[in-house]
Structures are given as structure tokens and as C-alpha cells.
C-alpha positions as CSV (number, residue, x, y, z in Angstrom):
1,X,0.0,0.0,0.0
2,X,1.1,3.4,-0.6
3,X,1.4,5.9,2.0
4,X,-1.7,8.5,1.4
5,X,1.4,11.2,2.2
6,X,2.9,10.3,-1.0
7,X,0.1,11.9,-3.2
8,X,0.2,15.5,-3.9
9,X,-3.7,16.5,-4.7
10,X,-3.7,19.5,-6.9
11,X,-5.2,20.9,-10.3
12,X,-1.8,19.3,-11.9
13,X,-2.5,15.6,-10.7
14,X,-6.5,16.5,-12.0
15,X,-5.3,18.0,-15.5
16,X,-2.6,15.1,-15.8
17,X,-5.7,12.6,-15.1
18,X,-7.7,14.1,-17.7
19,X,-4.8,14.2,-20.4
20,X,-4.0,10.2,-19.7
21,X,-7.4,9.6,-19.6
22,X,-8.1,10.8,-23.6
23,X,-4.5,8.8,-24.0
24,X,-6.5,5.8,-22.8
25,X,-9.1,5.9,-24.3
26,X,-8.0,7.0,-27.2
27,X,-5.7,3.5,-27.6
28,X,-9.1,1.3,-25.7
29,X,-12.0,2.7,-28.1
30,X,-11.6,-0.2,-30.5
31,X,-11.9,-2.9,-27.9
32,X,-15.2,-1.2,-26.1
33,X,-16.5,0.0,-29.2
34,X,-16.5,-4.1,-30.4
35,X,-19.0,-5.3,-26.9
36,X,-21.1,-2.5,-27.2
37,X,-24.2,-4.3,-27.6
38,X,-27.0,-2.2,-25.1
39,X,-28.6,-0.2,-25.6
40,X,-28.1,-0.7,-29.4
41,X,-25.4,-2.4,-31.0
42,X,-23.9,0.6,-33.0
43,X,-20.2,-0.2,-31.7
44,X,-19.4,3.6,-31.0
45,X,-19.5,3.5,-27.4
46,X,-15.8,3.8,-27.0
47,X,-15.4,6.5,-29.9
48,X,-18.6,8.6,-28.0
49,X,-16.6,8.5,-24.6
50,X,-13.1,9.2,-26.1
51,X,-14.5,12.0,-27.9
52,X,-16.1,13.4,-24.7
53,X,-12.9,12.8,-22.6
54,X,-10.9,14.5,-25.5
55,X,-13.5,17.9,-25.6
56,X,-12.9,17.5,-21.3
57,X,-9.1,18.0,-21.4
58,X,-9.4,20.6,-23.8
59,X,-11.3,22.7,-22.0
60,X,-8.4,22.3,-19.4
61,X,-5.7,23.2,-21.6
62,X,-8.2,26.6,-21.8
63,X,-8.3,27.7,-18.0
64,X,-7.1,31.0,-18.0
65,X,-5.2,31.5,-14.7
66,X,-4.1,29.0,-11.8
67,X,-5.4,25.5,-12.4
68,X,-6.6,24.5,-9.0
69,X,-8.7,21.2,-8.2
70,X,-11.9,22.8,-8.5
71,X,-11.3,24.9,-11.5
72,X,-9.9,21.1,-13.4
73,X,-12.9,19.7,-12.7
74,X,-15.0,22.3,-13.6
75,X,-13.2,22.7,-16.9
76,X,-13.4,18.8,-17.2
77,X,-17.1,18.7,-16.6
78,X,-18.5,21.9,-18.8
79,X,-16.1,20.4,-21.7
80,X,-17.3,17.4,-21.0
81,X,-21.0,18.2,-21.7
82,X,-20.1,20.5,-24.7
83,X,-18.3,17.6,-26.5
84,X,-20.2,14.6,-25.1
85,X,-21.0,11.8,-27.9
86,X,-23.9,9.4,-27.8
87,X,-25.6,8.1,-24.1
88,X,-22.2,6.6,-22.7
89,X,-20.8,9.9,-23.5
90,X,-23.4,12.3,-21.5
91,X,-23.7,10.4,-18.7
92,X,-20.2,10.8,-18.2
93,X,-20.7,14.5,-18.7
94,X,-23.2,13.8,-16.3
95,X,-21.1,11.7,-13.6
96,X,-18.2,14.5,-13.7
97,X,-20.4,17.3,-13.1
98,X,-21.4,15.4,-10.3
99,X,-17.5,15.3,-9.0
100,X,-17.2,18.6,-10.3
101,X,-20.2,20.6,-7.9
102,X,-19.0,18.6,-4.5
103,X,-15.4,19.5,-5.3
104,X,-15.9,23.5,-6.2
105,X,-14.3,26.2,-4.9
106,X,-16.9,26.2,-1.8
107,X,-16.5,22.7,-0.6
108,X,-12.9,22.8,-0.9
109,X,-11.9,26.3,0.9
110,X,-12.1,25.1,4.3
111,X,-9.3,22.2,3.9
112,X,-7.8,19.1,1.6
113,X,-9.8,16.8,-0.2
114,X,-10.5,14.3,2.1
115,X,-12.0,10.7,2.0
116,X,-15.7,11.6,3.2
117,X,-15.4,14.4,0.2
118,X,-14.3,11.8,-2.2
119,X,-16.9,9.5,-1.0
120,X,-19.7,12.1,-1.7
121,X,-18.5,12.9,-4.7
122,X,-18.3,9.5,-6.3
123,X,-22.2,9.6,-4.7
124,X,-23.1,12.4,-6.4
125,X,-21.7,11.6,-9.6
126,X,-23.7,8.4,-9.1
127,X,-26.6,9.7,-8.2
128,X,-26.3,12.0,-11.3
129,X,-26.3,9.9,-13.7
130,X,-29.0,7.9,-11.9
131,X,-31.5,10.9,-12.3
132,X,-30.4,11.7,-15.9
133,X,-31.9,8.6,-17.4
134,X,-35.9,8.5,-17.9
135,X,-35.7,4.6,-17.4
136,X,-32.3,3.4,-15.8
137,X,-31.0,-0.3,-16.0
138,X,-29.3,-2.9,-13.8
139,X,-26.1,-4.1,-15.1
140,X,-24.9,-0.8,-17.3
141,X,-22.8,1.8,-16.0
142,X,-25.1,3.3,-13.8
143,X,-24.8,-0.2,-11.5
144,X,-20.6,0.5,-11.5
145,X,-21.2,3.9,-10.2
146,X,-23.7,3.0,-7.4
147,X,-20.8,0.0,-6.5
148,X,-18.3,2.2,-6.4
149,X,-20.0,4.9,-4.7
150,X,-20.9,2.6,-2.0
151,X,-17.7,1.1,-1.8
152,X,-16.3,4.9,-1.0
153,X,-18.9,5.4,1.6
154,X,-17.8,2.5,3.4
155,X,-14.3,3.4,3.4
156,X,-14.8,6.9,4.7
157,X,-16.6,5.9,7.2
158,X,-14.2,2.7,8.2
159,X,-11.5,5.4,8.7
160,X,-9.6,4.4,5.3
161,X,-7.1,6.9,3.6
162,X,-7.4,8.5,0.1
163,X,-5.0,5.8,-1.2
164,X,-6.6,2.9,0.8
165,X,-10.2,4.3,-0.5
166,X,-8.9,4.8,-4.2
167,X,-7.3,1.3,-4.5
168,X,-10.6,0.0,-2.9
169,X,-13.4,1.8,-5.3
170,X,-10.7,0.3,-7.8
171,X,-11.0,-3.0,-7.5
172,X,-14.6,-2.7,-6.6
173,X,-15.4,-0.9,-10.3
174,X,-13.5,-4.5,-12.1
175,X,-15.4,-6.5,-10.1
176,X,-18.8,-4.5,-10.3
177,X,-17.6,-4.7,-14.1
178,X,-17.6,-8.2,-14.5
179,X,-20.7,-9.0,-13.1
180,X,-22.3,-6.8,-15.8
181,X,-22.5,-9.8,-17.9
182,X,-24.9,-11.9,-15.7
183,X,-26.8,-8.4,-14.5
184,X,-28.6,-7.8,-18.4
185,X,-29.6,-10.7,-20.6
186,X,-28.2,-9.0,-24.0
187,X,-24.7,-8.8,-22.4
188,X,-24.9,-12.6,-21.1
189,X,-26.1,-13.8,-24.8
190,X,-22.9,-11.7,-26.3
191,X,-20.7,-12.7,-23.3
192,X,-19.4,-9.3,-23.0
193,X,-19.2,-6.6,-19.9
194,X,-20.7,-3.5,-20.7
195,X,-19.2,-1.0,-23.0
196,X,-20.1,1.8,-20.9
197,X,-19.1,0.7,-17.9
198,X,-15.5,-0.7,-19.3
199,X,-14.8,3.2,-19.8
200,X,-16.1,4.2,-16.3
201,X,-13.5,1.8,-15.4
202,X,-10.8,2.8,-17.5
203,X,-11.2,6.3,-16.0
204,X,-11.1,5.4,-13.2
205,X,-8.5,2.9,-12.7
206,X,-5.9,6.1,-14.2
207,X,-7.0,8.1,-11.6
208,X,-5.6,5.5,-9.2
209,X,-2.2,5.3,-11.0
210,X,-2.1,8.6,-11.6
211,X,-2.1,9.5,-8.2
212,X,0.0,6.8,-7.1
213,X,2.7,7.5,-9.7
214,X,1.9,4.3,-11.6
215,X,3.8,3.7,-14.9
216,X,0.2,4.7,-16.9
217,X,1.7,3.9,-20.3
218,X,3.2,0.5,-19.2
219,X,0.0,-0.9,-17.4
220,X,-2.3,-3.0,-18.7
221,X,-5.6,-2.2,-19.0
222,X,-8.1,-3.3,-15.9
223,X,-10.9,-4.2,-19.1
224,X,-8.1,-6.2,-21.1
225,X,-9.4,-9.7,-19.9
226,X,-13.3,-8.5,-20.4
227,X,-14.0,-7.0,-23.8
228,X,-14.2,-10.1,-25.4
229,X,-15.7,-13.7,-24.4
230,X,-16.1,-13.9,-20.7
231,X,-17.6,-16.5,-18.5
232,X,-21.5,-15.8,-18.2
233,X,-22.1,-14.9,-15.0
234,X,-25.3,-15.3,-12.8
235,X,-27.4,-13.7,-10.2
236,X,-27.1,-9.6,-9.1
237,X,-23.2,-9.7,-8.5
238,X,-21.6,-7.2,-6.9
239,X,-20.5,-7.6,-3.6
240,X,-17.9,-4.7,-2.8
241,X,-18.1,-3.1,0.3
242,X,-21.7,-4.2,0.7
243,X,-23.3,-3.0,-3.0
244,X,-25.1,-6.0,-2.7
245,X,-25.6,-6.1,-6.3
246,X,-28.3,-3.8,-5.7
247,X,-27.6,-2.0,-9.1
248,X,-28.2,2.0,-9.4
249,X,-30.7,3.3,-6.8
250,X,-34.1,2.5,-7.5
251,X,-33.7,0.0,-10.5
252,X,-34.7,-3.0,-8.7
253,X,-33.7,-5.9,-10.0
254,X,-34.4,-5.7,-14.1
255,X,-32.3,-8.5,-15.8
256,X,-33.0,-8.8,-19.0
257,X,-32.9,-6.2,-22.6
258,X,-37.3,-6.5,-22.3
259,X,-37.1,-5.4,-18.6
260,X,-35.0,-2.1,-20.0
261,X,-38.1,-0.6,-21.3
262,X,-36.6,2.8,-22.4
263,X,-32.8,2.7,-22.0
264,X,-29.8,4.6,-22.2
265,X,-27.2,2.5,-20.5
266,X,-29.9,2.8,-19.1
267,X,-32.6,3.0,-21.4
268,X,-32.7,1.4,-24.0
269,X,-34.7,-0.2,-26.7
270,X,-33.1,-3.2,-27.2
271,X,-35.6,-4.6,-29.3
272,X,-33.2,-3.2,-32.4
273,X,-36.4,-0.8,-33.7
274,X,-34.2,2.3,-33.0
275,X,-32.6,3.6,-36.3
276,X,-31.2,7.1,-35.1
277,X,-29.5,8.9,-32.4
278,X,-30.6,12.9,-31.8
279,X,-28.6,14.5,-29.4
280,X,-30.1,18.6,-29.0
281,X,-29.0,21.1,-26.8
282,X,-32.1,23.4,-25.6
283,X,-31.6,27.2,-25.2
284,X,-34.3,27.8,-22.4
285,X,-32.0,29.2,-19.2
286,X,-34.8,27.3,-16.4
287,X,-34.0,23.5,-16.0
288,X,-37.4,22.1,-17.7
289,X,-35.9,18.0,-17.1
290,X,-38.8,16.8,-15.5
291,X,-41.5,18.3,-17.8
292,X,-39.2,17.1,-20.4
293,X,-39.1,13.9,-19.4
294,X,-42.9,13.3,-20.0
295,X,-43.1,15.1,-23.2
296,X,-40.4,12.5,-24.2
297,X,-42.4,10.0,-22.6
298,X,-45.0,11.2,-24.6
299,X,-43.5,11.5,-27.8
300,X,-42.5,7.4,-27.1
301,X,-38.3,8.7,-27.8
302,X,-36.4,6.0,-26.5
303,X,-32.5,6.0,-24.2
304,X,-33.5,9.1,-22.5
305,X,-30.8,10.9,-21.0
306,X,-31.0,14.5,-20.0
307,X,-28.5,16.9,-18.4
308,X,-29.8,20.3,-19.1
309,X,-29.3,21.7,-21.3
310,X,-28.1,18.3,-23.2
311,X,-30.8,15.9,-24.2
312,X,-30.0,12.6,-25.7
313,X,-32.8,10.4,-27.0
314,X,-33.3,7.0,-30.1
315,X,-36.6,7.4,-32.1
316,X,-37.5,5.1,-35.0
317,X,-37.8,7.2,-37.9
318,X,-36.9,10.4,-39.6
319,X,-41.3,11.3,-38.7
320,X,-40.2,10.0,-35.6
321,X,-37.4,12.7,-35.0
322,X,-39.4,15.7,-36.5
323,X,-42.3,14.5,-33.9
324,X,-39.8,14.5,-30.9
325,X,-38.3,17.7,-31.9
326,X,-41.6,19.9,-32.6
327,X,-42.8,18.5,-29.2
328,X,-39.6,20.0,-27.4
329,X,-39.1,23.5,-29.3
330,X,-41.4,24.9,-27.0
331,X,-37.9,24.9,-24.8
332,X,-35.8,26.4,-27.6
333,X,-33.2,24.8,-30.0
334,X,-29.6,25.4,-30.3
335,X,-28.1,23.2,-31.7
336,X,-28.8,19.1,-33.2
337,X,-26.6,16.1,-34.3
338,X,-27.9,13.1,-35.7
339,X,-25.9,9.2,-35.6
340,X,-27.5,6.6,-37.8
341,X,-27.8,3.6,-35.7
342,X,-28.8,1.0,-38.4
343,X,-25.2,2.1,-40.6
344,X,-23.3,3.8,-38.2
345,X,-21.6,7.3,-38.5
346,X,-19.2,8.5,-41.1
347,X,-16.9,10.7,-39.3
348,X,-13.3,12.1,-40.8
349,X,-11.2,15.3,-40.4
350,X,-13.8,18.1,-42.1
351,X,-17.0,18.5,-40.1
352,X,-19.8,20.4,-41.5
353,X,-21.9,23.2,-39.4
354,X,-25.2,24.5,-40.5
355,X,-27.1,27.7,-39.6
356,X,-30.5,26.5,-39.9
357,X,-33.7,28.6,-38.5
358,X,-36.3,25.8,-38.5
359,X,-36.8,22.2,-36.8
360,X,-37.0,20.3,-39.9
361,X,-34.3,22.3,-41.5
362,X,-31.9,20.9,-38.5
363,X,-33.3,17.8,-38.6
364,X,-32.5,18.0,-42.6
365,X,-28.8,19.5,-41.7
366,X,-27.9,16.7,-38.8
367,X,-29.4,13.8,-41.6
368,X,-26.2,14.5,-43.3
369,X,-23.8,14.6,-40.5
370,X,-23.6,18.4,-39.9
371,X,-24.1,19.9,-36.5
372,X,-27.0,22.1,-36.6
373,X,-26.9,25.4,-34.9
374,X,-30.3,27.7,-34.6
375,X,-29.1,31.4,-35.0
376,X,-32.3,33.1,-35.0
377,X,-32.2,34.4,-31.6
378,X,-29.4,36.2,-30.3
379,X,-28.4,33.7,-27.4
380,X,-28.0,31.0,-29.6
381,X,-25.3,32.6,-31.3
382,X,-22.6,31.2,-28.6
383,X,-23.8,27.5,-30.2
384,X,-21.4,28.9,-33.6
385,X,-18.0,29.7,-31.2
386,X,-18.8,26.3,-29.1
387,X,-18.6,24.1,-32.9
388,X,-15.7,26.4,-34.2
389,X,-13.6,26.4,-30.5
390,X,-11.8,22.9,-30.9
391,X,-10.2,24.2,-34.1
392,X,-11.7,21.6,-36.2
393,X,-11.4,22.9,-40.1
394,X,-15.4,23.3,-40.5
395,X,-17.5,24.4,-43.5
396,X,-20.6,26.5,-43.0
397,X,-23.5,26.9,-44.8
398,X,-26.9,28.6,-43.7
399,X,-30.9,28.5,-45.1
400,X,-31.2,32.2,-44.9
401,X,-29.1,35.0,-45.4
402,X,-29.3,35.8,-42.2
403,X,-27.9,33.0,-40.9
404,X,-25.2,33.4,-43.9
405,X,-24.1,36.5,-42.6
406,X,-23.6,35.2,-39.4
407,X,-21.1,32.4,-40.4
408,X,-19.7,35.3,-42.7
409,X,-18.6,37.0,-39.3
410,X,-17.0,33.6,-38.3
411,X,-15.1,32.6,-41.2
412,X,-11.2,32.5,-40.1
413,X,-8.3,30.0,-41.0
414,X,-9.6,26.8,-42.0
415,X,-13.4,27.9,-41.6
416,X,-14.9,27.9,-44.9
417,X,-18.7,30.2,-45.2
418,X,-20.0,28.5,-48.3
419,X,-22.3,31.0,-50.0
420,X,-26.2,29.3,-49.6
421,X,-28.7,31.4,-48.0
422,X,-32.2,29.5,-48.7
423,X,-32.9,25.9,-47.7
424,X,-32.7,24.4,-50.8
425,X,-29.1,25.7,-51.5
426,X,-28.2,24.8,-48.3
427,X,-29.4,21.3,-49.0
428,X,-27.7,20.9,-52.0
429,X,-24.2,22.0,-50.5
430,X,-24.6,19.7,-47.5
431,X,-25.7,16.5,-50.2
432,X,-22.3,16.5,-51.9
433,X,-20.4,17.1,-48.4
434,X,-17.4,15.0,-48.0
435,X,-15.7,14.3,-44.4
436,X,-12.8,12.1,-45.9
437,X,-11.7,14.9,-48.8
438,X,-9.3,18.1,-49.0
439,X,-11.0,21.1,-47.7
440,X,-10.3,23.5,-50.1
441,X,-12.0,20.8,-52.8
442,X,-15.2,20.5,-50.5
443,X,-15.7,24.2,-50.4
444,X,-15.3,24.4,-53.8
445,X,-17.8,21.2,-54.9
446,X,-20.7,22.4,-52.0
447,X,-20.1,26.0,-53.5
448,X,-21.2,24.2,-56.9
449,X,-24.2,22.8,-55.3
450,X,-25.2,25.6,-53.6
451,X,-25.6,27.9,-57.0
452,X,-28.8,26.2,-57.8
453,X,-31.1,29.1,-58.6
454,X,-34.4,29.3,-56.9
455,X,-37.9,30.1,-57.3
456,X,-40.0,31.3,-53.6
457,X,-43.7,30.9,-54.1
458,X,-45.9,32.8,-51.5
459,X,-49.7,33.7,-51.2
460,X,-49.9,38.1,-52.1
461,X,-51.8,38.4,-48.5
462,X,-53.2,41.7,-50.1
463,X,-54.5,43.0,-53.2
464,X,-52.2,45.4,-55.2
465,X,-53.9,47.4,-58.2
466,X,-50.0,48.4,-59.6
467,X,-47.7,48.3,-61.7
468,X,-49.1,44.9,-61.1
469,X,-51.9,43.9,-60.1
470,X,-53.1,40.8,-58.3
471,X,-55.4,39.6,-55.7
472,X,-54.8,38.4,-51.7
473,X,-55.4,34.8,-53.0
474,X,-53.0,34.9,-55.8
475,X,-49.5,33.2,-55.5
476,X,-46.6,35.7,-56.3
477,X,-43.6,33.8,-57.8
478,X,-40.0,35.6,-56.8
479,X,-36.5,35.1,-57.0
480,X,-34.3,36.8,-54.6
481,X,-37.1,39.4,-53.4
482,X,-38.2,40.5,-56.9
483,X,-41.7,39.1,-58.6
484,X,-41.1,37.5,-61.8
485,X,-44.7,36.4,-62.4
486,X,-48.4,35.9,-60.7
487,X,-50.6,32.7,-61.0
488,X,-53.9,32.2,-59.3
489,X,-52.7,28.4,-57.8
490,X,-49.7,26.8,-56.5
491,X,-50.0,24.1,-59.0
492,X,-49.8,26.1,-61.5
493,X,-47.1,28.4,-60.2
494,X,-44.8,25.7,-59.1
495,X,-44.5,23.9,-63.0
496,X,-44.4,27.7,-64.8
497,X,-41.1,28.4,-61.7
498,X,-40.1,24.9,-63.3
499,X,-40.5,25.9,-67.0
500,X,-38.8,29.3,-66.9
501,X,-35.6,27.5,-64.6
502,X,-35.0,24.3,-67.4
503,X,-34.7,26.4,-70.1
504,X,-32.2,24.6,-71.2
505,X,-34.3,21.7,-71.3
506,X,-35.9,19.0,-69.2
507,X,-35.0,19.1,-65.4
508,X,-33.1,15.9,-64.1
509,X,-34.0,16.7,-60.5
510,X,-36.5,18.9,-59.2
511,X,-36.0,20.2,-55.2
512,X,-39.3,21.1,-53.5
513,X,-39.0,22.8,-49.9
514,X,-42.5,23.5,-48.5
515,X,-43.3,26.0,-45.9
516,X,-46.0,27.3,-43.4
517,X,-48.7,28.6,-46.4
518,X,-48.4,25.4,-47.6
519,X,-51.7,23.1,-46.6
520,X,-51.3,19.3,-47.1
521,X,-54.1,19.0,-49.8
522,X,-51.8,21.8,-51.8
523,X,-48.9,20.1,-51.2
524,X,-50.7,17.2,-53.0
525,X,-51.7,19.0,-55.7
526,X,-48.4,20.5,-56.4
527,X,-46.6,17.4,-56.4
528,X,-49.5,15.8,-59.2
529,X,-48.8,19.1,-61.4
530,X,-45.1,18.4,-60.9
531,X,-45.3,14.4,-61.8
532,X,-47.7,15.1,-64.3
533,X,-45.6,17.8,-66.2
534,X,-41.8,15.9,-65.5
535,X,-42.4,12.6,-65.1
536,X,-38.8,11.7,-65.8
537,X,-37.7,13.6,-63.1
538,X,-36.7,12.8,-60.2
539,X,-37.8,14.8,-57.3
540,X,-36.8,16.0,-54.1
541,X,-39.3,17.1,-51.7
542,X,-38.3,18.2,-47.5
543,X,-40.4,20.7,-45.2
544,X,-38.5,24.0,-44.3
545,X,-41.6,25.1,-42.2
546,X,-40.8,28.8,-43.1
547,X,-43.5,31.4,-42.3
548,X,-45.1,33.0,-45.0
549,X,-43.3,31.1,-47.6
550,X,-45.5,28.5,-49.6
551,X,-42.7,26.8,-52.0
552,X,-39.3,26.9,-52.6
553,X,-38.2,25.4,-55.8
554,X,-35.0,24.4,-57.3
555,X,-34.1,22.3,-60.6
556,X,-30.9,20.6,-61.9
């Protein structure tokens, strides 16, 4: 045992933690990402917490000023949140904000960090995590965080030493680890541990070498012997310092994927019915979780996870996600990304940023694998610094000008502002985005895309007797602000906008955006006229919900 004098407890040992930590993970993702079977099996789980470990220790190369304890784990857990990836991913943003409140500047000003504050703040991170899931589950992470949180209780109150404690919550997390496999059916059918639990361990079990001055690059991982085939274990397991294998507060005794209901390592639909991830940030300042929480209920989204102002939910379908989303607007949104769960995600070294002033125009964005921001209202606007702050070479486009001139005003070294300014240009740029390809060779092919010229139809709203003249009822057809012609229906407006824009003959693809002024029985009728006059096209059709706008239309 090592003498508890030996450690030096500081903001260095915390920001040398976090930098291993990414290290570790960074070199582990492969192995956890190949168990992770709950609450779908997407295998990103390991990528989603080494991102979010990676966005913690950068925002603790950023603290201005002395790095002390509490600023480091405040830095660790705001980063945290802002980069977390996927439901492993946030409930670790979760669980360190949990560390991060009982260790802030007010809990630490009277003394040292001792072994009753470590124990309460494993608890609270625990207990954290516990809340943030609508429908939490016995043998994920949340059941290694409730054993290890115990475990540090125990030791506090036994009169054990930082060291002794450490070592102990250690060895309690492998153990509590192991018995994962017998705690939830669809980890004993895979044989595996859980994925999100190995990187709660992996964490963790740094934080014991770092502050024991362990050789972190030398030793082997604590998860080596359990991300692959392990013996299938039985009954509730874990048994460190009297956890009793009671599994996160309030669970009960669920073993099985059908007794997860709604899970998140945690809650999960297991049933393999999910086919995307949305995690939203919401802009409303007031913690809303618990109202939230029943509108997502509600709205039957599945792996629930919320840490305001961070929501992470599954839904079934692309309906399924515009459904969830309207339902929650009512809180604000800042900012969307999308994972396909069925094919998984195609990341690379470009990331794409959109500035997008309606739900189903960031739902259309994050369906491409942009992150979304919603810039209409001024203080959303710090959702454009948080994307552009890692230094990630990022192409912007926007769906109004507005919004263009916004990412104008942030264009710097390797930020390109691709000229769009209407959904269906913004569309088009984000359809022939490449992650994988040179940057200045992206810019260039989504500035081709975006060119497409357009055609806005709209209802007059009011007569006009001249220089032209039309009625309240007519449909004025415009491009860029200026009306090129007047029809009396949108059927007919929409294939005359389509005959004056292939004028160089047939159109190979027509692009249809609808907004507010559009009813469904005209949107029906459009779409007949449209078919009926080009049916070799092919056509294109998305909702931009903008208000007074009937139609946008676009041709190639």
C-alpha cells in the first residue's frame, strides 16, 4: 500500500488525469466499441466516450489562470457536456459534473480533499447519472457507479485513507464490471461486460495510477481480460463493500434487454427498432428535465438521457425525430446532431456546421452529419463559437441569409462560409459534403451545389392594383425578393417556376421545400402538377416550415 502522504492533490494531478485519460481511451475505443451491444449495438461507445474525454481536457488546456482542483474539474465537466457523444458519452458528462459541484471552490476552501469528500462525490456523480436517465437499467454503468460509490462510503466511514479508499473503489469498479455480464440478458447472450461501464472503469483505474505514480503507459488495461468472451455470470453480482448487487438506486432488480423498457445505459430499446440517435442542446436558461421527461415519454423517444441543457434520446424514424423535436421546441433549440444507428456514422477530419432557423431544416442538416446550430435568436449565437472552439477545419453553410451572414462574421483560417442562404441551396451544399476529402476541394464542390437558382412561391396576403396587379389569394412567384410572375394556384405556379428554370431543357432533379402557407391538400396537388408535367424527373421534396413562404423550388 502506498502511504496517502505520497500523493500531492492538486489541479496538476486533476489536468494530468484528464490528459492520460483521452491517451487511454483513445488507444481502448476499439476494444469497447467491439462489446457495445446495449442499448443498441452501433459499436461507437468507446469512440462517444473518447470523444467526450478528448472535448474535457481541452477545455483544461483553456483555463485562463491557476489551475486548482476545483477549476480542473470544472473545466473537465462543462467540456465534457459540450463535447459529449452518444448516451455513454453524456452520462459521463453527467457523472463528472457530479464530482465537479462537490469539489468547487466552496466545498474545498475550508481544507484538503479528504475521504468523506471523495466519497460524496463519487455519490453524487452516481446519483447524477441515476436521475439523468428516464428509465435506468441494472447491469450498465449506472450499477458500476452506485458499487463504487458505496464502496467509497464504506471506506470513509471505516477510517480508510485517500490511497486505501482509491485502490478499494478500484478493485470494486473491475469487479462490479464483470458482473455486468450476468446483471442484463443481452450482455450474457454476447458474453461481453458492458461498453459503458469498461470506460467508467478505464477512467477510473488512471486516476488510481495517476495519483500513485503508476507507470500509466506500461499498465495494462483493468478491461483487457473482459471486452471479449467472458464467463456468463449469474445472479445480481456485486458484492464490494456491501453494494449487494443492488444495481443503481431504485432499479430494482431488471435482468434482462425487455425489462430495459426505455434505456440509455440505461434505457434502452433493445428490441433493435431504433434507427437514429438525436442529441439537442435546448436554449431555455430554467431547468425544464422533468416536464421534459414526460413530453419525451409522450413523444415514445427511447434511451433518454437529459442533463440540461443536453438531451439525448433514439426514435424510430426520420417522422419519428421531427415528432420529438416539434414536441420540445417549446424549450428552444440550439443546436442538433444526428448518428444513424442502423449504418453507423461516417466521421473524418472536415466537419460540416449548418445555420438553420427551423426544426426540420436541423433535422435535414444533422441527416447529413452536420451539426446544426439555430441562429435566429441572439443567445444562440454562442452555439457557432462552441462548434468552431476545438479548431476543427469546419464548412458553413446557412438556409437564410441571415444566418449566412452570421457564419460570414466567423469565417477564419480553416473555416470555410459557403455562400447558400435558402434551404434548398443549403441542402444541395450539405448533399455532396465529403468528411474524408481536401477542404479547399469541398468548399469548392458544396459552393457548386449551392448555386442552384431558386424560385420562392408565397400567397400576395393583399390586393395590389399596380404596376401589377393581383389579388390576396394569388401566389406571387420571386427570385431573390423580386416578382417575376403571378398565378392564381400553386400548382400552376410551381411547373411555370419549373418551366422558366430548365430552359435549357428537361430538369433531371427537381428540389421542392415547403413552408408554413403550404396546406397538405396543396402540397398534394403541387406534387400531381409536378409528376404530371416531368415525369422523368426525379424529385426532391423536405419541409423547411418557413412562415409565410408557400414553395421553394430548385431544378438541376
Amino acid at each position: 500500500m502506498v502511504n496517502d502522504n505520497s500523493m500531492r492533490w492538486g489541479g496538476r494531478l486533476a489536468a494530468r488525469w484528464a490528459q492520460q485519460a483521452v491517451e487511454r481511451l483513445r488507444r481502448q475505443r476499439g476494444s469497447i466499441d467491439s462489446i457495445n451491444v446495449f442499448p443498441v449495438a452501433d459499436g461507437d461507445t468507446g469512440s462517444n466516450m473518447y470523444a467526450t474525454v478528448k472535448s474535457a481536457y481541452r477545455a483544461v488546456e483553456a483555463i485562463d489562470g491557476p489551475a486548482t482542483l476545483p477549476r480542473v474539474v470544472e473545466a473537465m465537466a462543462a467540456g465534457a457536456l459540450r463535447g459529449a457523444r452518444g448516451n455513454s458519452g453524456l452520462i459521463l458528462a453527467v457523472a463528472l459534473r457530479g464530482v465537479a459541484d462537490e469539489l468547487g471552490e466552496a466545498a474545498l476552501a475550508e481544507g484538503d480533499l479528504t475521504p468523506d469528500r471523495f466519497a460524496s462525490a463519487i455519490e453524487l456523480a452516481a446519483h447524477r447519472a441515476q436521475t439523468a436517465i428516464a428509465e435506468p437499467t441494472h447491469g450498465t454503468m449506472l450499477t458500476v457507479l452506485h458499487a463504487m460509490a458505496e464502496t467509497a462510503r464504506t471506506q470513509a466511514d471505516e477510517g480508510a485513507g485517500l490511497l486505501q479508499q482509491i485502490e478499494a473503489v478500484r478493485a470494486c469498479s473491475i469487479e462490479a464490471l464483470r458482473d455486468t455480464t450476468g446483471q442484463l440478458d443481452v450482455l450474457g447472450q454476447a458474453q461481453v461486460v458492458d461498453a459503458g461501464a469498461s470506460g467508467i472503469v478505464e477512467i477510473f483505474d488512471l486516476l488510481y495510477l495517476t495519483v500513485t505514480g503508476g507507470a500509466v503507459g506500461e499498465t495494462p488495461s483493468p478491461i483487457a481480460g473482459l471486452t471479449s468472451v467472458v464467463p456468463k455470470l449469474t445472479g445480481d453480482g456485486v458484492t464490494c463493500s456491501g453494494a449487494g448487487g443492488a444495481g443503481a438506486a431504485g432499479t430494482g432488480a431488471a435482468t434482462g434487454a425487455g425489462a430495459a423498457g426505455a434505456g440509455a445505459a440505461g434505457a434502452g430499446a433493445a428490441t433493435g427498432a431504433d434507427t437514429l440517435e438525436l442529441v439537442f442542446t435546448l436554449s431555455d436558461s430554467k431547468d425544464r428535465t422533468r416536464p421534459l421527461k414526460r413530453i419525451l415519454a409522450k413523444a415514445d423517444a427511447r434511451s433518454v438521457v437529459i442533463s440540461w441543457p443536453m438531451v439525448h434520446v433514439h426514435v424510430t424514424s426520420e417522422d419519428h425525430a421531427l415528432r420529438v423535436l416539434r414536441d420540445v421546441e417549446q424549450y428552444g433549440l440550439a443546436q442538433l446532431r444526428t448518428e444513424d444507428l442502423v449504418n453507423g456514422a461516417n466521421h473524418g477530419p472536415l466537419r460540416a456546421a449548418a445555420a438553420a432557423s427551423t426544426a426540420p431544416l436541423m433535422l435535414r442538416a444533422a441527416l447529413t452529419g452536420a451539426i446544426a446550430i439555430r441562429l435566429d435568436r441572439g443567445e444562440q449565437a454562442g452555439s457557432l463559437h462552441d462548434v468552431l472552439s476545438d479548431g476543427t477545419t469546419t464548412v458553413l453553410v446557412a438556409d437564410s441569409p441571415e444566418g449566412q451572414a452570421s457564419i460570414n462574421a466567423a469565417a477564419a483560417d480553416g473555416v470555410y462560409a459557403i455562400p447558400t442562404g435558402s434551404p434548398i441551396s443549403m441542402v444541395s451544399a450539405l448533399a455532396v459534403f465529403d468528411p474524408h476529402a481536401d477542404a479547399d476541394d469541398v468548399a469548392e464542390d458544396m459552393a457548386d451545389a449551392a448555386s442552384v437558382d431558386i424560385r420562392r412561391l408565397c400567397f400576395a396576403g393583399q390586393s395590389a392594383a399596380g404596376p401589377l396587379v393581383y389579388t390576396k389569394t394569388d401566389v406571387l412567384v420571386l427570385s431573390e425578393g423580386r416578382i417575376l410572375f403571378i398565378e392564381h394556384a400553386p400548382e400552376a405556379a410551381i411547373v411555370e417556376a419549373i418551366s422558366r428554370l430548365a430552359v435549357d431543357g428537361d430538369p433531371e432533379l427537381i428540389t421542392i421545400s415547403y413552408g408554413q402557407q403550404a396546406t397538405p391538400k396543396m402540397r398534394k396537388a403541387m406534387e400531381s402538377a409536378v409528376r404530371r408535367a416531368y415525369p422523368e424527373a426525379e424529385a426532391e421534396i423536405f419541409d423547411a416550415d418557413l412562415s409565410g413562404v408557400c414553395a421553394d423550388v430548385g431544378v438541376e
